[in-house]
C-alpha positions as CSV (number, residue, x, y, z in Angstrom):
1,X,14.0,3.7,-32.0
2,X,13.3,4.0,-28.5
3,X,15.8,6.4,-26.5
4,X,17.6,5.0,-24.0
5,X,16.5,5.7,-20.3
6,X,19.1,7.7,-18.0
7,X,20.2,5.4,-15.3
8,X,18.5,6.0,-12.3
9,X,16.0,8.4,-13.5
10,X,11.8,7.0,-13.1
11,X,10.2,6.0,-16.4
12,X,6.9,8.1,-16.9
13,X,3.5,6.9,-17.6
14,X,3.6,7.8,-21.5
15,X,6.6,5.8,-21.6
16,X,5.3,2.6,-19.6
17,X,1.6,2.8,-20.2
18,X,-0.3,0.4,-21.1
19,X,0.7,-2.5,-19.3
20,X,-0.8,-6.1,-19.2
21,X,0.8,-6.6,-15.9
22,X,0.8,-4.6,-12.8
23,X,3.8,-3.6,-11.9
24,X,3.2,-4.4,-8.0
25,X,0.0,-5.9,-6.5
26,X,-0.9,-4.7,-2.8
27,X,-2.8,-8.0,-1.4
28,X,-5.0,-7.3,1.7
29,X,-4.1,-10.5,4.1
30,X,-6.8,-8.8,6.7
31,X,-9.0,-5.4,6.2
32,X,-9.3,-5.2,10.1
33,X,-6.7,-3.5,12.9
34,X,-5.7,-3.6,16.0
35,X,-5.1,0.3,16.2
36,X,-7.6,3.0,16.3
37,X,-5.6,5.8,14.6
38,X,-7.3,9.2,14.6
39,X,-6.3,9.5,11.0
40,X,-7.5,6.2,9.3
41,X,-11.2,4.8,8.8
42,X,-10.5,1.3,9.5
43,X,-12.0,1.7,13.1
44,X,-12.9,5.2,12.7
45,X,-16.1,4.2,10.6
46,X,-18.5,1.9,10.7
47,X,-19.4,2.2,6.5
48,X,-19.2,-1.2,4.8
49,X,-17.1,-2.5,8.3
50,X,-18.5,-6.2,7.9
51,X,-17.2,-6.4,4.4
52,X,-13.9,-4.0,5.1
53,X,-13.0,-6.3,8.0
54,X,-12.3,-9.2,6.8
55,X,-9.7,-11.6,7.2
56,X,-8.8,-13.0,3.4
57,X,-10.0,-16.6,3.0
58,X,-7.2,-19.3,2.2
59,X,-9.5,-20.7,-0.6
60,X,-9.7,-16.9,-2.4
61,X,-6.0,-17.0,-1.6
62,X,-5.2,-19.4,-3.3
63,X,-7.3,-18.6,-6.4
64,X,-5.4,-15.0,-6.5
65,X,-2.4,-17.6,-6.3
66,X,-2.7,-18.9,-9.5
67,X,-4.1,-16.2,-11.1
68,X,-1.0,-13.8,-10.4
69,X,1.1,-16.9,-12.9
70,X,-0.8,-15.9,-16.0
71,X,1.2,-12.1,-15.8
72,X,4.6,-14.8,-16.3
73,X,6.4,-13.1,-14.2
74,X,5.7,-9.2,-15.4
75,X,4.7,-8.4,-11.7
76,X,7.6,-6.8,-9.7
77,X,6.4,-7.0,-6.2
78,X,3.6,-8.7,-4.4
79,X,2.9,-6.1,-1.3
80,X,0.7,-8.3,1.3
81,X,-0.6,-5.2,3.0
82,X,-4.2,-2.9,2.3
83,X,-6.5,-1.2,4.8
84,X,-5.3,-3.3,7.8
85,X,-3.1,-5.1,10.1
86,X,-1.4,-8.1,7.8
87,X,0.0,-9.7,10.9
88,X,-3.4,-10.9,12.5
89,X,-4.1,-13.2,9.6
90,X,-3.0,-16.1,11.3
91,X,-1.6,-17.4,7.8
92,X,0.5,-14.4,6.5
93,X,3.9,-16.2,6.9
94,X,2.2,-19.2,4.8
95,X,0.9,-16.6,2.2
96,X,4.6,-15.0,1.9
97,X,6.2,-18.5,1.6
98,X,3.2,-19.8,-1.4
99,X,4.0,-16.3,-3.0
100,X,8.0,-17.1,-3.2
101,X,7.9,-20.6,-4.5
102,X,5.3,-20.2,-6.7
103,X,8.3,-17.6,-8.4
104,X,5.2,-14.7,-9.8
105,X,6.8,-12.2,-8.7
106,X,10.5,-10.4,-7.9
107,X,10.2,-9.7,-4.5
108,X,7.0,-10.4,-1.4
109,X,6.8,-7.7,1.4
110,X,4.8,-6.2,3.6
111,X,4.2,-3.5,6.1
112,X,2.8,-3.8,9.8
113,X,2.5,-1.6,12.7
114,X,4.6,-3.9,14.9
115,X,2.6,-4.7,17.8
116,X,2.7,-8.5,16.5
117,X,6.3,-9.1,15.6
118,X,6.8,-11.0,18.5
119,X,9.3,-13.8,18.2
120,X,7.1,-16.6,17.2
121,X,6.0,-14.4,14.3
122,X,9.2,-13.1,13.4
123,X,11.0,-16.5,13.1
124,X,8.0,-17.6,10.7
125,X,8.3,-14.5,8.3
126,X,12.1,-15.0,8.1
127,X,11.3,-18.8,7.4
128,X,8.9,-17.7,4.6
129,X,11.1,-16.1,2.6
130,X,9.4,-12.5,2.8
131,X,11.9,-10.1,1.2
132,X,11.1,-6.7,3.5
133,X,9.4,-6.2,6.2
134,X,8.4,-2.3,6.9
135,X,7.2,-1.5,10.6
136,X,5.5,1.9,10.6
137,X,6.3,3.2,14.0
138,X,3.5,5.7,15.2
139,X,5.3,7.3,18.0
140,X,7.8,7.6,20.4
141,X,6.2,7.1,23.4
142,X,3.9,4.8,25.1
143,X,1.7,7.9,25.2
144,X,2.3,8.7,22.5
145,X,0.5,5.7,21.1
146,X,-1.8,5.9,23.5
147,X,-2.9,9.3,22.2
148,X,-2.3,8.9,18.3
149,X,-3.8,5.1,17.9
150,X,-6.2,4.9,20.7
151,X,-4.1,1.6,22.0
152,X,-2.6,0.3,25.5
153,X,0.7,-1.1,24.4
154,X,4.3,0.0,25.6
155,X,6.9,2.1,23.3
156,X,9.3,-0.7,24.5
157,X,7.2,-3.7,22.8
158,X,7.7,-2.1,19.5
159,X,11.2,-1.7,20.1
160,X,12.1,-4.5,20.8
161,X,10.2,-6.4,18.2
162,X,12.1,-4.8,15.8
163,X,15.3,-5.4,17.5
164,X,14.6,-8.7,17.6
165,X,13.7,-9.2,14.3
166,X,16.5,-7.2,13.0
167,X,18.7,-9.7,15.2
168,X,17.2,-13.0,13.3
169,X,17.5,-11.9,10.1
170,X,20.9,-11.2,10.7
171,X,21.8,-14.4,11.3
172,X,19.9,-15.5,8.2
173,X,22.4,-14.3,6.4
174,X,20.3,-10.5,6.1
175,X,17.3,-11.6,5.0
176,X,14.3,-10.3,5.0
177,X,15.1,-6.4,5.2
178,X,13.6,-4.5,8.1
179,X,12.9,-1.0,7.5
180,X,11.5,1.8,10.4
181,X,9.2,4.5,9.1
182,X,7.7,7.2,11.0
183,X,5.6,10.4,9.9
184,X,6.8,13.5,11.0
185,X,3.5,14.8,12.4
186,X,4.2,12.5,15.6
187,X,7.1,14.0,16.4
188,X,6.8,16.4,19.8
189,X,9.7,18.5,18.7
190,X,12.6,19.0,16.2
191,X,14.9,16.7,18.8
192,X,12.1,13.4,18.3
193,X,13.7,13.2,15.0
194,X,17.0,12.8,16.3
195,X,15.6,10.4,19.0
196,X,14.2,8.3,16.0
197,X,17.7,8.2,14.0
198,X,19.4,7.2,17.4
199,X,17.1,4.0,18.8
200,X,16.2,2.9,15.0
201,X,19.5,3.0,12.9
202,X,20.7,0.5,14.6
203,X,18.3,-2.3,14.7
204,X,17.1,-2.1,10.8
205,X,18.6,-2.1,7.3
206,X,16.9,1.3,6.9
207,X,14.8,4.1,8.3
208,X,13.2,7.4,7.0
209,X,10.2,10.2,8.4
210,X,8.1,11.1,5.7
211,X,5.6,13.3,5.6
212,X,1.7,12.2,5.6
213,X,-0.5,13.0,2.7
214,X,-4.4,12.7,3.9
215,X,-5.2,10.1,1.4
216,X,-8.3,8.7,3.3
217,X,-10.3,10.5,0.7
218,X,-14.0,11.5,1.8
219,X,-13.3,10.6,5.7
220,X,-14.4,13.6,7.6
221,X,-12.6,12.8,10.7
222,X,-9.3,13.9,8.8
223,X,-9.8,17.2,9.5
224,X,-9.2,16.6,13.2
225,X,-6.8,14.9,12.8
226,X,-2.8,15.3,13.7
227,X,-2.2,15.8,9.9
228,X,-2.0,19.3,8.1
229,X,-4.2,19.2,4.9
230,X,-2.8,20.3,1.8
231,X,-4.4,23.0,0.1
232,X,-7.1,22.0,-2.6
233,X,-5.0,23.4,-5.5
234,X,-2.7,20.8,-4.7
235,X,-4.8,17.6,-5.3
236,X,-4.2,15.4,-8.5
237,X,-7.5,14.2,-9.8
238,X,-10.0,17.0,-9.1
239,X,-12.2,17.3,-12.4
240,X,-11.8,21.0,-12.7
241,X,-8.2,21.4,-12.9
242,X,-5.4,21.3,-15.6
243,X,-4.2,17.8,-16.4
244,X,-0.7,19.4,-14.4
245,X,-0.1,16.0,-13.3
246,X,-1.7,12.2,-12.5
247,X,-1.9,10.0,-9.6
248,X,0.2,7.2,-11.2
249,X,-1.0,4.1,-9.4
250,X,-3.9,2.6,-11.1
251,X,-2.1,2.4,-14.3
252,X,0.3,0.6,-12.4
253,X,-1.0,-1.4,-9.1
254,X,-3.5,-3.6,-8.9
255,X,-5.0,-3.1,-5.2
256,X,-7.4,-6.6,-3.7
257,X,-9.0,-6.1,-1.1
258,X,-9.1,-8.6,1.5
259,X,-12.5,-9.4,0.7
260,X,-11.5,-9.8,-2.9
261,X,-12.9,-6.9,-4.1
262,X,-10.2,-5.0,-7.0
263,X,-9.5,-1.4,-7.3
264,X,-7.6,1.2,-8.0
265,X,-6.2,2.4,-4.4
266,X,-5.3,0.2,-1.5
267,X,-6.8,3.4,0.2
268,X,-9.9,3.0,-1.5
269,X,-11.8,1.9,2.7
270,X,-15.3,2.4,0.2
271,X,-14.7,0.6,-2.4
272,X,-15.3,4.1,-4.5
273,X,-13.0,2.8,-7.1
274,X,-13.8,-1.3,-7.6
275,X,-13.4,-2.3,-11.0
276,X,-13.3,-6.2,-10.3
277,X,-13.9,-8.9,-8.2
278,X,-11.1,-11.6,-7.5
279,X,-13.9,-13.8,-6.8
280,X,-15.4,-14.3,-9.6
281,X,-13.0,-13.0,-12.1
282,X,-9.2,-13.6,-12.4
283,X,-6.4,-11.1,-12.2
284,X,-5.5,-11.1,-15.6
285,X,-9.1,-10.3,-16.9
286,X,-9.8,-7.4,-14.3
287,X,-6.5,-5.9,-14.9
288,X,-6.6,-6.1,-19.1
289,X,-11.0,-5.2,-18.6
290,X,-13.0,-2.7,-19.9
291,X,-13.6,-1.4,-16.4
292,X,-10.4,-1.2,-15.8
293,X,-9.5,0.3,-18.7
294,X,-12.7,3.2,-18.8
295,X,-11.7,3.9,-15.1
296,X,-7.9,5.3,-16.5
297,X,-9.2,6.8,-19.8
298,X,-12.0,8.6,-16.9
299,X,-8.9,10.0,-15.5
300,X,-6.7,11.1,-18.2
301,X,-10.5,12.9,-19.5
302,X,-11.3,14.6,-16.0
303,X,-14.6,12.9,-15.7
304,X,-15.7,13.2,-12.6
305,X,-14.8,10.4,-10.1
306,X,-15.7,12.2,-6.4
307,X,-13.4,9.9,-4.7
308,X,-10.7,10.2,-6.4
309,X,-11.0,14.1,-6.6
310,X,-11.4,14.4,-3.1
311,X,-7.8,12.8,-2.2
312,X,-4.9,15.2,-1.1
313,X,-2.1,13.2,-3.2
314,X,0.4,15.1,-5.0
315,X,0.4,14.8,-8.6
316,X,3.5,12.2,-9.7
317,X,3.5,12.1,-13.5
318,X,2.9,14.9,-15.8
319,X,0.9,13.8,-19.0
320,X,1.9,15.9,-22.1
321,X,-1.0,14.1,-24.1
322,X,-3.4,12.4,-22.4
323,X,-5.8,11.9,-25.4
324,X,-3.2,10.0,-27.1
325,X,-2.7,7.7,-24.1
326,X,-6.5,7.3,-23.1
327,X,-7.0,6.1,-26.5
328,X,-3.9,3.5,-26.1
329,X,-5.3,2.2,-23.5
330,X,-9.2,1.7,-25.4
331,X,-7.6,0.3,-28.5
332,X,-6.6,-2.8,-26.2
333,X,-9.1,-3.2,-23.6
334,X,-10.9,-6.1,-23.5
């Protein structure tokens, strides 16, 4: 008999692996930006570009539509955000609303930098039935953006699309959720932190600093970037290290691309890790595939997969036998 789960505490890979579902599936409305941030290859590099930046055809939409209804309801949240900016697809209100009645997932929500939150888009977001909304504010200055994302917009702007916003959803009855993000690698000095907590609190249902990881694996413009790189001890999925711990999320998110290439990392700007194509295969059958499936067992065996070794994440689940769970996962692949 299985033991029973303390409340609260995150189930591990042993205990949750394999799935036939993804738990959440990251949906690229649009691979292209607006921003030029030092730190991201979106417009940093011109590798694969034409097929990177991409707005995500209605007609492939649509397909990934119905194919997300043969997990009956096993997928928890339907992220429509990748490599770029979700808000120039000119259709990402429609997408959230298709997502929500269609019922194939919990919740929809996705994550922009802001700069197109205007009221026009706002009021259509909050009319789709989008659950969250996440604005990852890059600074706190209109310099500051200037400097960081390469981009002539005013601090204001962003403000006061998310006030506005905040303000609409509010009389929705509180829905969608708007949350304010910032890294702390933006931040001038310890009293920008305080700054953030004092114009943000106010106008969203939640805000938090993190602190940035360098997951753009392989993009050489990283090291001039902002960002402090972690040391290379600290790296999950390098082939000549102890199995300490795993990058958990391709055994549990399924990443498309907004050209509808699938893989394992919606920070994957190569393609380094495409195990399917939404194109020409459906969800279910990329997810449950042998690709798929060799591509984990790959990781739990530290074969070599460059991209994956060169990332900076920090290990998030410890794997006490991951020859037990490698060969789970081959006794049902497909």
């Amino acid at each position: 008999m299985e033991k029973p789960r303390e409340k609260g505490k995150r189930a591990s890979l042993d205990e949750v692996v394999p799935r036939s579902a993804p738990f959440v599936v990251y949906l690229d409305p649009c691979g292209a930006c607006n921003f030029k941030c030092g730190f991201c290859p979106c417009n940093r590099s011109d590798m694969l570009k034409t097929e990177r930046h991409q707005i995500m055809d209605w007609g492939l939409f649509e397909k990934i539509l119905e194919d997300l209804k043969q997990f009956q309801g096993q997928v928890s949240v339907v992220n429509l955000h990748g490599f770029g900016e979700p808000l120039l697809n000119p259709r990402i209100a429609d997408m959230a609303r298709a997502l929500k009645e269609s019922g194939c997932c919990r919740e929809v929500r996705t994550t922009t930098n802001g700069s197109l939150l205007d009221e026009s888009m706002s009021r259509a977001l909050i009319a789709s039935g989008i659950d969250f909304v996440q604005v990852s504010v890059e600074a706190l200055s209109t310099e500051g953006y200037q400097k960081l994302c390469d981009v002539s917009i005013e601090f204001e702007t962003i403000l006061n699309h998310v006030a506005r916003f905040y303000e609409l959803s509010r009389a929705n009855g509180g829905a969608p959720k708007i949350s304010a993000k910032i890294v702390s690698a933006a931040f001038r000095g310890v009293e920008d932190a305080a700054r953030f907590s004092e114009l943000f609190a106010p106008i969203t249902d939640y805000h938090f600093i993190e602190d940035v990881e360098p997951i753009w694996s392989e993009f050489s413009q990283m090291e001039t970037s902002p960002f402090q790189m972690k040391e290379e001890k600290d790296r999950c999925c390098a082939s000549d290290q102890p199995l300490r711990g795993i990058c958990s999320l391709p055994f549990t998110d399924l990443c498309i691309h907004s050209n509808g290439v699938a893989g394992a990392c919606c920070s994957d700007w190569k393609f380094a890790t495409q195990y399917g194509d939404a194109r020409e295969e459906s969800l279910y059958d990329i997810w449950n595939g042998r690709r798929h499936g060799e591509f984990l067992c790959g990781l739990l065996e530290r074969h070599p997969i460059p991209f994956c070794a060169a990332c900076m994440r920090k290990p998030v689940d410890a794997i006490e036998h991951p020859e037990v769970l490698a060969d789970r996962i081959r006794k049902i692949m497909r």
